[in-house]
N, C-alpha and C positions, 0 to 999 in steps of 0.2 A: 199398232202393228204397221200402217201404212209410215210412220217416220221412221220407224228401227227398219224396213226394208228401203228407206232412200239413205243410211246410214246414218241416221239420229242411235242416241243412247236414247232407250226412253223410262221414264221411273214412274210409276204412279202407286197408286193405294189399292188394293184390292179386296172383297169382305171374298171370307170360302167359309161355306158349312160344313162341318166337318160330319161325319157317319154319325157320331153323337148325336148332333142336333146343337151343340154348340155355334160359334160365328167368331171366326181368327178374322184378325187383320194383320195383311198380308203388306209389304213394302214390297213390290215386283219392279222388276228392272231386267229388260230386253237391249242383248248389245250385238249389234253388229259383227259379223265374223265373214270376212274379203276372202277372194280367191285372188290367183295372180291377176286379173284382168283388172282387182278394183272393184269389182260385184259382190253385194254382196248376196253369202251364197246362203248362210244360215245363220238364224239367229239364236244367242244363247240363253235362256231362259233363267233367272235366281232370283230367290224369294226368301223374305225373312220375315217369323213371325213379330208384329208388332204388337200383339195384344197388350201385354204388360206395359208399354210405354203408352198405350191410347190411354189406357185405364189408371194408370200416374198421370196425365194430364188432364183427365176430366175429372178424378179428385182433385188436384189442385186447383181448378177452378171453379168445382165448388166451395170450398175451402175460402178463397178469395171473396166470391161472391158472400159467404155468410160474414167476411169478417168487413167488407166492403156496408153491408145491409146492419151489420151491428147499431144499436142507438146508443152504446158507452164510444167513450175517443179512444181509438185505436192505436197507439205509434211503433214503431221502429226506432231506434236509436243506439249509433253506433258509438266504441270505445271513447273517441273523441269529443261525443257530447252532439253527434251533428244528426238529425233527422234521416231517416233511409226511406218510409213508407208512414205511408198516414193513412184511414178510410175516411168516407166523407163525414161522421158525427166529429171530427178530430178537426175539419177542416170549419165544418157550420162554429163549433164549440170557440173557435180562434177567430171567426171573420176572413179565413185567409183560402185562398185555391190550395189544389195540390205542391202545384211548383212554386209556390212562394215559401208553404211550411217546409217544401225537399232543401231550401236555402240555408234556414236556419239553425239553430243550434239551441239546446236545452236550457243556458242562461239569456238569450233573447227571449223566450216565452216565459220561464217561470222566476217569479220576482225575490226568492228569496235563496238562489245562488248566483253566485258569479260566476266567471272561469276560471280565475283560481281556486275557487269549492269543488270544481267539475272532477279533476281527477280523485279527490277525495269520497266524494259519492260513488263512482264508479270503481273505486277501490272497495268499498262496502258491500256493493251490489255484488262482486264477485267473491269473496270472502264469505257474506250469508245464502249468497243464494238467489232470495227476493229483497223489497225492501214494502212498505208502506206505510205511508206518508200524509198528512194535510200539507197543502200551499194553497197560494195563487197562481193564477197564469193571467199574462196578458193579453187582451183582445183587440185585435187590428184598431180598433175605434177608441182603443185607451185607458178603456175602464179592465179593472180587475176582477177576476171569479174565484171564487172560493170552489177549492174541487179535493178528493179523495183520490188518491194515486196508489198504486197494484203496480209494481215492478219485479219481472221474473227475469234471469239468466238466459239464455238461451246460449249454447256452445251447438255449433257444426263443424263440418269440413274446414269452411271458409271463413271459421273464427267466431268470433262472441257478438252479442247484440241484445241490446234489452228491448224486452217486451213491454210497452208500457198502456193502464190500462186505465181511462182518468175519467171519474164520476165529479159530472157539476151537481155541487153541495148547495145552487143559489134556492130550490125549491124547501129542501129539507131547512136553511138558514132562515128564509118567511117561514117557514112553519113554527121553528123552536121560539121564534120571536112572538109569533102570533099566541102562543101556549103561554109563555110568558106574561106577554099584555094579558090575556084573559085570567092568568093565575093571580096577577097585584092591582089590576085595576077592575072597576067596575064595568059592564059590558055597557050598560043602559046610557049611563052619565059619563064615562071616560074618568071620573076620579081614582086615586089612589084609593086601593080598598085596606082590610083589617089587616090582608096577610103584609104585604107591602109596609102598613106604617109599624107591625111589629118587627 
């Protein structure tokens, strides 16, 4: 009140209870209204409700937060093959920060396209829909991972984007191995057992 009476615009947030029992939030904004002298003589009071935009922005950041807290790798990835968002399992899963993976491009990390394959896959992905997949992907430090890949569509406003959703396979790959060993060799001694030399 004191700046909209030295002629300030002023905007703030306001919560009002309504007769319900309900809680609006309100965007108010007080503007200044001069006389001849330059005084000003009265202020004009407008308010808009913002309930529905508070309540769009604190879903979307739950939303964030859960996909942020996921422990599968998370990505984004735009027509051209290039990275838009990642959560941090996407970021641990590669070795790399946020802005190093927001750099790169879908045949820098995964080993078994190029750029010339890129539009080809992404030509697929919109044609079925989803796609999945087994690869590799690269890790900052060089070595490769075996991972399970979940790729959906996504159309907005502001155009197409894949969702991509990548399970490392290195846990389940020791396991099938270790099944294996135990199924042709002997547990006690390490030699090859009966089923093995048949």
């Amino acid at each position: 009140l004191a700046g909209a009476v030295r002629g300030e615009a002023s905007r703030f947030d306001v919560r009002v209870a309504t007769s319900g029992g309900a809680t609006l939030s309100m965007d108010f904004s007080l503007l200044p209204l001069y006389d001849q002298a330059g005084r000003v003589v009265w202020l004009i009071p407008s308010a808009r409700d913002v309930s529905e935009r508070e309540q769009a922005q604190h879903q979307l950041q739950l939303t964030r937060q859960a996909v942020e807290q996921a422990n599968d790798a998370l990505l984004q990835v735009g027509p051209d093959g290039a990275y838009r968002d990642a959560n941090a399992a996407a970021c641990r899963l590669l070795g790399l920060d946020r802005e190093q993976l927001l750099r790169l491009r879908v045949p820098d990390i995964e080993t078994q396209i190029d750029v010339a394959q890129w539009p080809r896959r992404w030509r697929d992905l919109c044609d079925r829909g989803s796609l999945r997949f087994e690869t590799t992907v690269r890790h900052q430090a060089g070595h490769e991972i075996p991972v399970d890949v979940s790729v959906s569509l996504v159309t907005s406003g502001q155009g197409s984007f894949a969702h991509v959703c990548i399970d490392d396979l290195r846990e389940r790959r020791a396991t099938e191995r270790r099944i294996l060993q135990l199924l042709q060799f002997d547990e006690l001694t390490g030699l090859p057992n009966r089923q093995l030399l048949l």
